[in-house]
mmCIF file of the N, C-alpha and C atoms, coordinates in Angstrom:
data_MODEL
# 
_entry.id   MODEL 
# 
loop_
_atom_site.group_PDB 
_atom_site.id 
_atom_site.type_symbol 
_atom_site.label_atom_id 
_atom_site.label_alt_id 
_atom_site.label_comp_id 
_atom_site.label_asym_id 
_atom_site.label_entity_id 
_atom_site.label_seq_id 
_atom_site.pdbx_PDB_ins_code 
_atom_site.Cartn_x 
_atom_site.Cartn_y 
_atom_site.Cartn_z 
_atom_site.occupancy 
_atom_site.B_iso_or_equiv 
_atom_site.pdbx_formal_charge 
_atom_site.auth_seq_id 
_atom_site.auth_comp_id 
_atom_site.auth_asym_id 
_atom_site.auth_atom_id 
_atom_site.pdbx_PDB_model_num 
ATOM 1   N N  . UNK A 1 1  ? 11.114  9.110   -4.874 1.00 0.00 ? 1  UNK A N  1 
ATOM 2   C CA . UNK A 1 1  ? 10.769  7.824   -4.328 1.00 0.00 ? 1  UNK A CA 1 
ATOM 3   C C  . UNK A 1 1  ? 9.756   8.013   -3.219 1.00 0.00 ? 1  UNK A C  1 
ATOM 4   N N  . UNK A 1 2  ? 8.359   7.365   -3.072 1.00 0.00 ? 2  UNK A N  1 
ATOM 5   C CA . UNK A 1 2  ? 7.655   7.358   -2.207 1.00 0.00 ? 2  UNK A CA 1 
ATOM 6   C C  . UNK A 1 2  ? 8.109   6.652   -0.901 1.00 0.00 ? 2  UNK A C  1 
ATOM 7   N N  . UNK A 1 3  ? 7.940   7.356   0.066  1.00 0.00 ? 3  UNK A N  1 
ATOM 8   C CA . UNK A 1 3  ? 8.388   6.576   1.476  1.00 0.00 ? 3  UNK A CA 1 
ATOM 9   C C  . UNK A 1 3  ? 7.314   5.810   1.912  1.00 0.00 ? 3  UNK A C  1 
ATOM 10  N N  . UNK A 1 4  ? 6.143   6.040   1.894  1.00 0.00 ? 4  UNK A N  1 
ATOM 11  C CA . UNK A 1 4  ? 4.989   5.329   2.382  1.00 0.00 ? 4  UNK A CA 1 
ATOM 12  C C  . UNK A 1 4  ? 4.465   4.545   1.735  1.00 0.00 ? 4  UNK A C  1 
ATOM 13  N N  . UNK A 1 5  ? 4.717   3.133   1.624  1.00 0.00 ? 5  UNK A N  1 
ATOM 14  C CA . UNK A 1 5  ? 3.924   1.826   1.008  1.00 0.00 ? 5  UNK A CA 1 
ATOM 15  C C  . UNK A 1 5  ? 2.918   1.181   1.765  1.00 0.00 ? 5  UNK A C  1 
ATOM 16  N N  . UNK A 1 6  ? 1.943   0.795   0.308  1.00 0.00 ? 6  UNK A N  1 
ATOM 17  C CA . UNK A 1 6  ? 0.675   0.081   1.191  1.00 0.00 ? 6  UNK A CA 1 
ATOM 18  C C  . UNK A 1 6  ? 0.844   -1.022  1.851  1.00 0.00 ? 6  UNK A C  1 
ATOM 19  N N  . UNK A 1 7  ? -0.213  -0.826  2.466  1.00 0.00 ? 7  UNK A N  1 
ATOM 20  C CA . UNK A 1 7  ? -0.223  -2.558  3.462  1.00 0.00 ? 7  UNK A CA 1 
ATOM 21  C C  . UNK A 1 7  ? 0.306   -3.706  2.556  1.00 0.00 ? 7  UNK A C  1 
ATOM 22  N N  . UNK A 1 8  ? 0.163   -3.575  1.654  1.00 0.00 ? 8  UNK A N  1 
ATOM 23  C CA . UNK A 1 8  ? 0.174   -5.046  1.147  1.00 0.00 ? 8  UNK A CA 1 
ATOM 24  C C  . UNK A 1 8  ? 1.157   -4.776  0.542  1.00 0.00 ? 8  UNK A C  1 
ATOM 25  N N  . UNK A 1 9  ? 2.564   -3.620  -0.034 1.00 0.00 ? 9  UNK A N  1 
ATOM 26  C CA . UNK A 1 9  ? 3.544   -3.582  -0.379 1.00 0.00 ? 9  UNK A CA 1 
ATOM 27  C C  . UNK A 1 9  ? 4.614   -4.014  1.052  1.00 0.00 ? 9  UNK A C  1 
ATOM 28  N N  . UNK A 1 10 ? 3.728   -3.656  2.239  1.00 0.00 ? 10 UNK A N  1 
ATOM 29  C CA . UNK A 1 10 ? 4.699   -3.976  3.504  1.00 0.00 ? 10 UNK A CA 1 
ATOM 30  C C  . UNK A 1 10 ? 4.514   -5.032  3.953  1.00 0.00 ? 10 UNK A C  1 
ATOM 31  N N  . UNK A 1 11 ? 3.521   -5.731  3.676  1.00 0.00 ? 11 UNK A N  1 
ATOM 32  C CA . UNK A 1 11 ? 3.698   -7.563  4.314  1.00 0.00 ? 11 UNK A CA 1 
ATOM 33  C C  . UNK A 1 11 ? 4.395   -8.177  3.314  1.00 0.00 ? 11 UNK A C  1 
ATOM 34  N N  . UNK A 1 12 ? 4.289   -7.915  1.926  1.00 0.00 ? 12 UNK A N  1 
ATOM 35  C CA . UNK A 1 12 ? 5.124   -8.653  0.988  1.00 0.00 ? 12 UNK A CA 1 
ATOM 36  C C  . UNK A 1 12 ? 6.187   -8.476  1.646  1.00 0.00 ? 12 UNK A C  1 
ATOM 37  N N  . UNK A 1 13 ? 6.941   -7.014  0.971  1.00 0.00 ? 13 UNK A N  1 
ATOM 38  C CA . UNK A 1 13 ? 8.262   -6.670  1.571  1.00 0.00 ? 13 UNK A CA 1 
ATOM 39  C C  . UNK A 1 13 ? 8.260   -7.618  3.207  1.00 0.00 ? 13 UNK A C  1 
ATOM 40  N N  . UNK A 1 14 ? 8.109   -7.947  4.090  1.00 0.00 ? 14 UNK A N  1 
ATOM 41  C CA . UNK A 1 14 ? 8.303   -8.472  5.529  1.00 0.00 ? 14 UNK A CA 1 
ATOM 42  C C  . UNK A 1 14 ? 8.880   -10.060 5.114  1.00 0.00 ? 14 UNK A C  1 
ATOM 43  N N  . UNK A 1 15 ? 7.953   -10.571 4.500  1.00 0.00 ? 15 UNK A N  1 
ATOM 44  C CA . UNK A 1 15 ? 7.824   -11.857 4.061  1.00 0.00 ? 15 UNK A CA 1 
ATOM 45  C C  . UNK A 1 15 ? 9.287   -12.170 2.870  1.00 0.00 ? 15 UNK A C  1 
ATOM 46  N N  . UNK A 1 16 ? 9.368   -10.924 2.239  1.00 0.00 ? 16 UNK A N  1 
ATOM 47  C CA . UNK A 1 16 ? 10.758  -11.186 1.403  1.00 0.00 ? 16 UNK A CA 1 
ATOM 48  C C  . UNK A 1 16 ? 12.401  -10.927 2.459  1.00 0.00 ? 16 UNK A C  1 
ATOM 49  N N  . UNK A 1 17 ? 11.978  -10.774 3.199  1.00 0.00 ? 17 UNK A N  1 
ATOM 50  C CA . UNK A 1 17 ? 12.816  -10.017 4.371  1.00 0.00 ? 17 UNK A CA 1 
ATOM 51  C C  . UNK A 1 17 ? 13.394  -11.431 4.575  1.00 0.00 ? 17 UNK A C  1 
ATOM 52  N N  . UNK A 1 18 ? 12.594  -12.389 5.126  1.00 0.00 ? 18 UNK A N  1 
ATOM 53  C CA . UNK A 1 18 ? 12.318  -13.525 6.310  1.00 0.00 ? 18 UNK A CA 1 
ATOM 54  C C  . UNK A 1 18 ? 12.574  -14.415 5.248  1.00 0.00 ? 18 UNK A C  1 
ATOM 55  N N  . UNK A 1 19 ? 12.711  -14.733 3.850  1.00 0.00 ? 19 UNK A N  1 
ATOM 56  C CA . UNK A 1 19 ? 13.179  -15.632 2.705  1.00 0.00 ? 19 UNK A CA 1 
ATOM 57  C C  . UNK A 1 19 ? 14.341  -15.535 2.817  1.00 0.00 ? 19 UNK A C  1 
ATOM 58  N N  . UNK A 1 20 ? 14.862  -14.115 2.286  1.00 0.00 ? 20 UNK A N  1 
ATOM 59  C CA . UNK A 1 20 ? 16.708  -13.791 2.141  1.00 0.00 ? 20 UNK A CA 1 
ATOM 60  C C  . UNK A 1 20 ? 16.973  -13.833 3.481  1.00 0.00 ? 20 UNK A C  1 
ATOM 61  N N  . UNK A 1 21 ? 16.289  -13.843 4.593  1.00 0.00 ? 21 UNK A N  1 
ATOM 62  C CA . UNK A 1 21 ? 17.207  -13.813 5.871  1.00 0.00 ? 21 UNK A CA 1 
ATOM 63  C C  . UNK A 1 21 ? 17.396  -15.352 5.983  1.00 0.00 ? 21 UNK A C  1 
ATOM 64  N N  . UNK A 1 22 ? 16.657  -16.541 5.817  1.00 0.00 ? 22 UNK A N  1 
ATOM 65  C CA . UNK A 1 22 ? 16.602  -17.490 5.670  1.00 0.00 ? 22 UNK A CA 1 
ATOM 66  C C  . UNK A 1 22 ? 17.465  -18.424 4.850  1.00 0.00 ? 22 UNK A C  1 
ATOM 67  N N  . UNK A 1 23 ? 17.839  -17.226 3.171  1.00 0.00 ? 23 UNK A N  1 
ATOM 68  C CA . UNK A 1 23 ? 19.087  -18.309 2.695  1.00 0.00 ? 23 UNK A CA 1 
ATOM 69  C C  . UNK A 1 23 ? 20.198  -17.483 3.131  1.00 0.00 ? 23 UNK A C  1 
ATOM 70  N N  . UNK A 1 24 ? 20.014  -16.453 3.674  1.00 0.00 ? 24 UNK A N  1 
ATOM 71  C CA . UNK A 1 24 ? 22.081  -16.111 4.236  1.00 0.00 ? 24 UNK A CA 1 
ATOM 72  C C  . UNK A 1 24 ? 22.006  -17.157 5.140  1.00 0.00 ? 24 UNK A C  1 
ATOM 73  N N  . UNK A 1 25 ? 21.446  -17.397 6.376  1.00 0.00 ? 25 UNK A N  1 
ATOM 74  C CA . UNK A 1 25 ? 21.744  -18.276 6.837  1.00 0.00 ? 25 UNK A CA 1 
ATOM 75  C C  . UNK A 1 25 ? 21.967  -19.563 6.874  1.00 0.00 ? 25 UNK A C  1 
ATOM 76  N N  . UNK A 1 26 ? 21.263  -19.941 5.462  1.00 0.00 ? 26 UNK A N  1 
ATOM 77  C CA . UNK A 1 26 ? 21.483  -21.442 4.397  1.00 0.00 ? 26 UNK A CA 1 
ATOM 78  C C  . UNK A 1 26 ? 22.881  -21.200 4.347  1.00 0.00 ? 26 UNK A C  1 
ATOM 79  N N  . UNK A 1 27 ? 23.472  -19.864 3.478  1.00 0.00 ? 27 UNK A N  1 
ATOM 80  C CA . UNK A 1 27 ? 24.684  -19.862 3.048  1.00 0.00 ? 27 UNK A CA 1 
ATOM 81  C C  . UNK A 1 27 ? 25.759  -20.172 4.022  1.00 0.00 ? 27 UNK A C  1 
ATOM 82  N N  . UNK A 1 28 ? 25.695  -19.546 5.573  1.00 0.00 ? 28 UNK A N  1 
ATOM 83  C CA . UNK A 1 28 ? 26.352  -19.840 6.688  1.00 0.00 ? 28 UNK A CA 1 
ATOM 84  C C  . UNK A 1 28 ? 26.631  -21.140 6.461  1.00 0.00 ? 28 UNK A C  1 
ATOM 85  N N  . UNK A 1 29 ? 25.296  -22.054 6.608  1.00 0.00 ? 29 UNK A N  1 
ATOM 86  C CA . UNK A 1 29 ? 25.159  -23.153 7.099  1.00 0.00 ? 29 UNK A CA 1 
ATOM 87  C C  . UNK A 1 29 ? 26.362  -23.788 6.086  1.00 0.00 ? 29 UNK A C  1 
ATOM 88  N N  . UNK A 1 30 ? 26.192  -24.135 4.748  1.00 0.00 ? 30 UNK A N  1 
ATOM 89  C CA . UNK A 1 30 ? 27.101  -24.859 4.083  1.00 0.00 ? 30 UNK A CA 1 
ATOM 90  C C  . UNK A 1 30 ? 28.005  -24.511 4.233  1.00 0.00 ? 30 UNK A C  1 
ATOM 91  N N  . UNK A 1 31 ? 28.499  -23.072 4.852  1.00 0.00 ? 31 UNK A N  1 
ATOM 92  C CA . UNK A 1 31 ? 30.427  -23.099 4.721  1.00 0.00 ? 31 UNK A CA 1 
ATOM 93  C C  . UNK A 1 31 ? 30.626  -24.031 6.269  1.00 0.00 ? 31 UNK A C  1 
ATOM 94  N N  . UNK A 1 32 ? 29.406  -23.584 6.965  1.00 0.00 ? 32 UNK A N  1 
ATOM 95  C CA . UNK A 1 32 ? 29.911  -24.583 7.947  1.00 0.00 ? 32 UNK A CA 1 
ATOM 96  C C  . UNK A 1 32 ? 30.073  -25.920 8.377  1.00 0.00 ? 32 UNK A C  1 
ATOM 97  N N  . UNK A 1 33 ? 30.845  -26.743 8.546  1.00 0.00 ? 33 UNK A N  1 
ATOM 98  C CA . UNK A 1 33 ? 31.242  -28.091 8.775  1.00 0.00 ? 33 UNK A CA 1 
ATOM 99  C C  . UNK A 1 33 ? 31.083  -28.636 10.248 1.00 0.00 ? 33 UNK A C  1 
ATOM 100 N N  . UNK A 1 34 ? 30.257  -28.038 11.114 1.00 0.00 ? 34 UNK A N  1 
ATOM 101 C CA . UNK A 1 34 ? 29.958  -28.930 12.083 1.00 0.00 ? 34 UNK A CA 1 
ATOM 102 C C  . UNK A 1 34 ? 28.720  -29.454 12.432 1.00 0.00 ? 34 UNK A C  1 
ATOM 103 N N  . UNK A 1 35 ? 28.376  -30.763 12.740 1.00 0.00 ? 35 UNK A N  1 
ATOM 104 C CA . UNK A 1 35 ? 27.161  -31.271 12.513 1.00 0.00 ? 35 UNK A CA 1 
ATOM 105 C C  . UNK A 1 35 ? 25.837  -30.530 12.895 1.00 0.00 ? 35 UNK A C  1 
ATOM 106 N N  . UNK A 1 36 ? 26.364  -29.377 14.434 1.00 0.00 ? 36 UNK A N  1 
ATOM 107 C CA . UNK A 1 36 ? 24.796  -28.332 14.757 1.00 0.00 ? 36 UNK A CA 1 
ATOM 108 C C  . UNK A 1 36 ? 25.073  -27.518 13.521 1.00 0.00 ? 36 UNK A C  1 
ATOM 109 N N  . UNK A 1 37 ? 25.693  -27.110 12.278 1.00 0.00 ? 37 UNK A N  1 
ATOM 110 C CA . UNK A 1 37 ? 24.827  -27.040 11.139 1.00 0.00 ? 37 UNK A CA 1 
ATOM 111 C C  . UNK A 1 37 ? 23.928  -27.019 10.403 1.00 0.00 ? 37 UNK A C  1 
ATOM 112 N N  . UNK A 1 38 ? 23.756  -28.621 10.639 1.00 0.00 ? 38 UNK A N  1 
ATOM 113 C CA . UNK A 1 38 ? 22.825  -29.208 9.781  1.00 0.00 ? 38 UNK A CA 1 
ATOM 114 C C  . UNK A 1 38 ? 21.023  -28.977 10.706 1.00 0.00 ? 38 UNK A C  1 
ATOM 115 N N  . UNK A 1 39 ? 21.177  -29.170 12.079 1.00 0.00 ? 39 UNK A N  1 
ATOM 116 C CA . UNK A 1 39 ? 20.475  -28.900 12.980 1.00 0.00 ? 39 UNK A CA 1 
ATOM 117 C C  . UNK A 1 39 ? 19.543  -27.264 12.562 1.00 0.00 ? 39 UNK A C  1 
ATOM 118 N N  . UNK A 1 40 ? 20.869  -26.373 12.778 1.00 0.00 ? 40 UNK A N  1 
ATOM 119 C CA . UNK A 1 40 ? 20.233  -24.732 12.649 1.00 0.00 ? 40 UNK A CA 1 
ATOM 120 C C  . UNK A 1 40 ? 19.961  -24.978 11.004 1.00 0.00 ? 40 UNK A C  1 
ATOM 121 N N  . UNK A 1 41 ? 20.199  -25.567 9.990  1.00 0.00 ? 41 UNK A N  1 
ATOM 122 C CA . UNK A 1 41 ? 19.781  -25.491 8.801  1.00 0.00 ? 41 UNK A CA 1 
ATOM 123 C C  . UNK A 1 41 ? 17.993  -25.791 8.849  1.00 0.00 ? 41 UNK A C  1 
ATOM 124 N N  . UNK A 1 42 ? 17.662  -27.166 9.175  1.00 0.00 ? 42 UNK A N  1 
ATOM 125 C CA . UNK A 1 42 ? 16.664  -27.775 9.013  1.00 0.00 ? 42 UNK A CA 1 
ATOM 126 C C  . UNK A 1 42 ? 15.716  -26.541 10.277 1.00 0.00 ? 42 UNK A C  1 
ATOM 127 N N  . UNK A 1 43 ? 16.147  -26.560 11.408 1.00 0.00 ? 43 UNK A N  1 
ATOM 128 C CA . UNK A 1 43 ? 15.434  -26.051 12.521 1.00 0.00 ? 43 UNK A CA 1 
ATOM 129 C C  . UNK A 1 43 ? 14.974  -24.334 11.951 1.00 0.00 ? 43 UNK A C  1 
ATOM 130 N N  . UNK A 1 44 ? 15.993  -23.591 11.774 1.00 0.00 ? 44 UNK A N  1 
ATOM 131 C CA . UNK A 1 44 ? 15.783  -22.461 11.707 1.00 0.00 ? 44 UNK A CA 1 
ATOM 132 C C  . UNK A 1 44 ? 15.467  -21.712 10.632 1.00 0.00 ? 44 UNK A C  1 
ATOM 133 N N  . UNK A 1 45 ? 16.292  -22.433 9.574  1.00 0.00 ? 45 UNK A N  1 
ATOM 134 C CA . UNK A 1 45 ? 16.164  -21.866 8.445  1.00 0.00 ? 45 UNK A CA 1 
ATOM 135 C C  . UNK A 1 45 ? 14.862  -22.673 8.029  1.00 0.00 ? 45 UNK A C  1 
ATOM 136 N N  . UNK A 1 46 ? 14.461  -23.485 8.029  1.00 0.00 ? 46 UNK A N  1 
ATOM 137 C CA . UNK A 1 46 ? 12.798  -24.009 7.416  1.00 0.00 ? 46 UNK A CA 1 
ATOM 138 C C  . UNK A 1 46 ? 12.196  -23.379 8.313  1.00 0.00 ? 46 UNK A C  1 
ATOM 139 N N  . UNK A 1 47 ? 12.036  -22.621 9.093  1.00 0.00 ? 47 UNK A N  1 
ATOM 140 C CA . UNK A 1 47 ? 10.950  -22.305 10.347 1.00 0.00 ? 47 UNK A CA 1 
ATOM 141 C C  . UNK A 1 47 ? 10.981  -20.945 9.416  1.00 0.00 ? 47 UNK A C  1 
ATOM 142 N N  . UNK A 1 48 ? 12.717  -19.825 9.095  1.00 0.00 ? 48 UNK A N  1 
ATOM 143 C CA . UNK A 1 48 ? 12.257  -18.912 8.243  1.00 0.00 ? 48 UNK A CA 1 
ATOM 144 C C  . UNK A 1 48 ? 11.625  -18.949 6.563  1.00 0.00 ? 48 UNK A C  1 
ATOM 145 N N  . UNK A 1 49 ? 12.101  -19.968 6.149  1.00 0.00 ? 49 UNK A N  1 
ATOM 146 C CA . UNK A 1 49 ? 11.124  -20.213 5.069  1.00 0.00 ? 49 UNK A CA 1 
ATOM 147 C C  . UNK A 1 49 ? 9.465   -20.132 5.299  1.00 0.00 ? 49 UNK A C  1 
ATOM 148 N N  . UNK A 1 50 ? 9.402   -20.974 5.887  1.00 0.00 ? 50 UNK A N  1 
ATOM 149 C CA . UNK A 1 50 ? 7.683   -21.481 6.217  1.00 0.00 ? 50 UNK A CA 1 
ATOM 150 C C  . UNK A 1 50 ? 7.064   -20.392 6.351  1.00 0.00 ? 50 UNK A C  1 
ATOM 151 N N  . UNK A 1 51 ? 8.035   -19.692 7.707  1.00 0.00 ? 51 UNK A N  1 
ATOM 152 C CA . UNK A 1 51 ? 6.927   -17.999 8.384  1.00 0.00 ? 51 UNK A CA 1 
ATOM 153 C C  . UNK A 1 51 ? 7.173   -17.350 6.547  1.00 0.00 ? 51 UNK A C  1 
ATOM 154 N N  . UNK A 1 52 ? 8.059   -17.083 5.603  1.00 0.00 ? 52 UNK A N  1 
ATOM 155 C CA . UNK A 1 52 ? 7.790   -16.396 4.853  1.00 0.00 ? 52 UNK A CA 1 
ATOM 156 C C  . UNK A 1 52 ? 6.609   -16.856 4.145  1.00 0.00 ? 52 UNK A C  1 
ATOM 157 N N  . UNK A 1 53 ? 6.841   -17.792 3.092  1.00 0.00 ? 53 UNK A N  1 
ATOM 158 C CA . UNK A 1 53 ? 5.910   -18.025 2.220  1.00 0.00 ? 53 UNK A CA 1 
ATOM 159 C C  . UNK A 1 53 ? 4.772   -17.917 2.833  1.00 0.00 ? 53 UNK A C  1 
ATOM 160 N N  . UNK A 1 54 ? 4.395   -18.441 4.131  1.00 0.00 ? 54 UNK A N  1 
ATOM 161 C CA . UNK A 1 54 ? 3.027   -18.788 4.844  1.00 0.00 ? 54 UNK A CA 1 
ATOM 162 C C  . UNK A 1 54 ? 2.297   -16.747 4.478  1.00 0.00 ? 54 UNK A C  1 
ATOM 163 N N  . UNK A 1 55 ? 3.270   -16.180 5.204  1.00 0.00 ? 55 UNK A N  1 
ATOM 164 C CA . UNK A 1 55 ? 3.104   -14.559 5.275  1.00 0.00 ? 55 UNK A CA 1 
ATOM 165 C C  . UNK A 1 55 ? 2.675   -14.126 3.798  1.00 0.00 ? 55 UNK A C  1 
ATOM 166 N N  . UNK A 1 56 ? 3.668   -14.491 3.256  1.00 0.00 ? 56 UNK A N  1 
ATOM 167 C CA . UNK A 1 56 ? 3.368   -14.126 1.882  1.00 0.00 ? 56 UNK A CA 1 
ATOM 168 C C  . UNK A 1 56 ? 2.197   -14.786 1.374  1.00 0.00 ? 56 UNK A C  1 
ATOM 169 N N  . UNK A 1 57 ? 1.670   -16.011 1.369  1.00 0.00 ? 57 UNK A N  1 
ATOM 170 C CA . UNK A 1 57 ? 0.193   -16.353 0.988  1.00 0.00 ? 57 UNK A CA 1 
ATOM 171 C C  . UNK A 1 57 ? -0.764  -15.803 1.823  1.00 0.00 ? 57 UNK A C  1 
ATOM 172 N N  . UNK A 1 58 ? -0.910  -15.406 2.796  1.00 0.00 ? 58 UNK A N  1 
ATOM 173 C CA . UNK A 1 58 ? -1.588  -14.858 3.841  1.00 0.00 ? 58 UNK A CA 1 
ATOM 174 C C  . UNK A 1 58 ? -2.064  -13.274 3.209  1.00 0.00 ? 58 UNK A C  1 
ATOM 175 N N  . UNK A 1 59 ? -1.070  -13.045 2.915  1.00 0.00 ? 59 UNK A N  1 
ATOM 176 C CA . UNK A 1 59 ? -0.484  -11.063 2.401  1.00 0.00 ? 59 UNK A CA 1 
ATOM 177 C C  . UNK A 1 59 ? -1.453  -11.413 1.642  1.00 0.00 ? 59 UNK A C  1 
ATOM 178 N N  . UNK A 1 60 ? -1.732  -12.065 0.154  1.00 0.00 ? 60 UNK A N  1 
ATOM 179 C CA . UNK A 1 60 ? -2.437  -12.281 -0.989 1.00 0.00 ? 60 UNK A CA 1 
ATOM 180 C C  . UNK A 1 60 ? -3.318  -12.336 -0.653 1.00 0.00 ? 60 UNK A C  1 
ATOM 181 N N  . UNK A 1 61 ? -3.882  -13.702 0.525  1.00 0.00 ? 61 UNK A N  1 
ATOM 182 C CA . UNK A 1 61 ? -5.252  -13.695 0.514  1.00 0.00 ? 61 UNK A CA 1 
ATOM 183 C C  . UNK A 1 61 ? -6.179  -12.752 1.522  1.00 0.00 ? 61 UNK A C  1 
ATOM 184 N N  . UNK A 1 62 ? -5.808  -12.101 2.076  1.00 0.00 ? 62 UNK A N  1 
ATOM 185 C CA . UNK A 1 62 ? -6.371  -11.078 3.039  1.00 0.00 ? 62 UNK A CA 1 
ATOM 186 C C  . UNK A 1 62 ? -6.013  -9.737  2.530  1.00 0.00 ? 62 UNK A C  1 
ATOM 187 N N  . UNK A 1 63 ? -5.463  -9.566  1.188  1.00 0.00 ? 63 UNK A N  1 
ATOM 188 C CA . UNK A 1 63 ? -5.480  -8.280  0.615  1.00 0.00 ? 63 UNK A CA 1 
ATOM 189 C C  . UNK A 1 63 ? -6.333  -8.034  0.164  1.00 0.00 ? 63 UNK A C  1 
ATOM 190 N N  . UNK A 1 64 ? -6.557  -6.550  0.833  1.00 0.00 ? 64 UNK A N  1 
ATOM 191 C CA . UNK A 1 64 ? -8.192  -5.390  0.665  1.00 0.00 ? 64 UNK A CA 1 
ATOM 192 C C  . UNK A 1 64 ? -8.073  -4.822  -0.824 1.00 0.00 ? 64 UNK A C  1 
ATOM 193 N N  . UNK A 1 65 ? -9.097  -5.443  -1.457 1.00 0.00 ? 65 UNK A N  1 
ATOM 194 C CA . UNK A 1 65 ? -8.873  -4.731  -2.837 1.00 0.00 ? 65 UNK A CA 1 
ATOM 195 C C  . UNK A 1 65 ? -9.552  -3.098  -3.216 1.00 0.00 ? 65 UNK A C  1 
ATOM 196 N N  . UNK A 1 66 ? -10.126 -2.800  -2.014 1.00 0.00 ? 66 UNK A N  1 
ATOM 197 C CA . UNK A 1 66 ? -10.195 -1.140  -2.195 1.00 0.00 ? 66 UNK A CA 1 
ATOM 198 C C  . UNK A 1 66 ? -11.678 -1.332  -2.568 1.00 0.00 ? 66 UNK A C  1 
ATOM 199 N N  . UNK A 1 67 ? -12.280 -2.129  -3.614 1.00 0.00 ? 67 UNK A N  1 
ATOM 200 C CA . UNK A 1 67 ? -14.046 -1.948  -4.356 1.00 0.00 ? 67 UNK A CA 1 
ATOM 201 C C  . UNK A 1 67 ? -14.660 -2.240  -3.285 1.00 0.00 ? 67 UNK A C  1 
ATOM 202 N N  . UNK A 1 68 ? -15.805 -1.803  -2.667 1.00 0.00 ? 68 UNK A N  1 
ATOM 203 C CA . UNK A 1 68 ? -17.177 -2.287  -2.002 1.00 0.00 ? 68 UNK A CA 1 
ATOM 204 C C  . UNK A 1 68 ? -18.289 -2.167  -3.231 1.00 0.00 ? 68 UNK A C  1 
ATOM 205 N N  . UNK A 1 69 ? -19.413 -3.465  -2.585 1.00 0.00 ? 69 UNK A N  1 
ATOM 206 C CA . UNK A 1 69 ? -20.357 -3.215  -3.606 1.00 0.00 ? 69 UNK A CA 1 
ATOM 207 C C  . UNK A 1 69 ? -21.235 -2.848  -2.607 1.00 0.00 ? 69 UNK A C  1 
# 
């Protein structure tokens, strides 16, 4: 197994990090039953959605494809 991944295997990977960290804490949220719930759902967990995907489209479009002409 290679230990060293490229740039653009490590912003993906960051950005998939900040998704799943985003629905465990979805998952929290529904076992929990008190209304700041719903609060840390919308507040925190869409703030970690957003930073992912945003990262992750970012990762794509600022990835160095290696050719110069």
């Amino acid at each position: 197994m290679k230990l060293s991944a490229q740039p653009l295997e490590q912003r993906l990977r960051f950005a998939g990090i900040l998704i799943i960290l985003g629905l465990l804490i979805e998952a929290i949220c529904v076992l929990w039953t008190r209304p700041i719930a719903f609060l840390v759902f919308v507040g925190f967990v869409g703030a970690l959605f957003a930073a992912g995907i945003l990262y992750y489209l970012y990762s794509l479009v600022s990835a160095d494809t290696g050719s110069s002409n």
